[in-house]
C-alpha positions in Angstrom: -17.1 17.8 13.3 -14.7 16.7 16.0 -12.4 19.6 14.4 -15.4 22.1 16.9 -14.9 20.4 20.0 -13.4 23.1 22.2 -13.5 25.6 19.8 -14.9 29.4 20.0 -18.0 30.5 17.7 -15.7 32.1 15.2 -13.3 29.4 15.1 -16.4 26.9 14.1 -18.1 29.1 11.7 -14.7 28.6 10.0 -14.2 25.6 10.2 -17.6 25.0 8.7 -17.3 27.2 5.7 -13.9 25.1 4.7 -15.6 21.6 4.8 -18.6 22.8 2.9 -15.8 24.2 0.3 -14.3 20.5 0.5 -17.8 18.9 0.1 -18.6 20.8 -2.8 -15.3 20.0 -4.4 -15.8 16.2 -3.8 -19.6 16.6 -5.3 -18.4 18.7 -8.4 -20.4 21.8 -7.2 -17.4 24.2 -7.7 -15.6 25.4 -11.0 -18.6 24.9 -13.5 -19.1 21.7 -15.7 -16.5 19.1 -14.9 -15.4 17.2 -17.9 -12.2 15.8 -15.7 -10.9 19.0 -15.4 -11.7 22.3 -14.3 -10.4 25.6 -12.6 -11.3 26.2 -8.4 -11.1 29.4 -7.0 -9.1 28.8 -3.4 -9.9 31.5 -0.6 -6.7 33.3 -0.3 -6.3 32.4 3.1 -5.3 29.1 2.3 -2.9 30.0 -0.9 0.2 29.5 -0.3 2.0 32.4 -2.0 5.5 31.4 -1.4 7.0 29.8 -5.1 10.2 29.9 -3.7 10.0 27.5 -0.5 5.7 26.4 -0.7 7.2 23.1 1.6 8.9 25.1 4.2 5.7 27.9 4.4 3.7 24.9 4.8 5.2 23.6 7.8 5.9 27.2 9.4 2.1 27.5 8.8 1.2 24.5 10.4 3.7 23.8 12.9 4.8 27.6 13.5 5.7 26.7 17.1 7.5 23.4 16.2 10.5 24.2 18.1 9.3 25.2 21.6 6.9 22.0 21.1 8.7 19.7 19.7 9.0 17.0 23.0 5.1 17.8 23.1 3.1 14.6 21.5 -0.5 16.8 22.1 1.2 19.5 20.1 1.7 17.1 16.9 -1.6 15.3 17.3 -3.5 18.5 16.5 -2.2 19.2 13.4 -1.2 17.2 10.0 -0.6 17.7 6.4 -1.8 16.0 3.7 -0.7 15.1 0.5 -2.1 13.2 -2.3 0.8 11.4 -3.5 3.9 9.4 -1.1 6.2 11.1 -3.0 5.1 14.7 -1.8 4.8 12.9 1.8 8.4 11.7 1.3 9.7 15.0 0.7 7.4 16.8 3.6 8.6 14.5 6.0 12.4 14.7 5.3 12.0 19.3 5.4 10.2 19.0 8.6 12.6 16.2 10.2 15.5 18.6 9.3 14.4 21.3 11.3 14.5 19.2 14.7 17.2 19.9 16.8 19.7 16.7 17.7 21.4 14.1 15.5 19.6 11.7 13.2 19.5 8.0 14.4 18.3 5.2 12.1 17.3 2.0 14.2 16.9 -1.1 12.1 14.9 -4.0 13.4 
């Protein structure tokens, strides 16, 4: 629900319809008996379409703006990816670190 705060009438009715989609998902209400596996019909809104690059349309999705905010904390505290597994993570982290402007430092403690 804190996803609202702020947000126009539109914005929330969306916002809505996605976590009931994600609720029923959790509860099994979506894709017909589930034996362990079944098939979910994703709005197409939320596809992404791109089998070439689906990492890099990701990030342009979400952080389409990254490079004129980049110094801006606020800018990264509104948005995240999520992944189920550290190895997706891993390999989300390093596309979206290479497209920051600047050298790479490592500091070791």
């Amino acid at each position: 629900m804190r996803l609202t705060i702020g947000r126009d009438q539109s914005d929330i009715r969306k916002i809505r319809d996605f976590a009931n989609w994600l609720l029923d998902i959790g509860e099994g209400k979506l894709g017909g008996l589930n034996d362990g596996e079944t098939i979910i019909d994703v709005p197409d809104d939320i596809l992404i379409n791109d089998s070439h690059d689906p990492i890099g349309s990701l990030i342009d999705f979400v952080y389409s703006s990254m490079l004129e905010n980049f110094s801006n904390t606020n800018y990264f505290q509104e948005r995240a990816i999520l992944a189920p597994k550290n190895k997706d993570v891993q390999e989300i982290n390093d596309c979206l670190l290479n497209k920051f402007p600047g050298d790479e430092v490592e500091y070791l403690s």
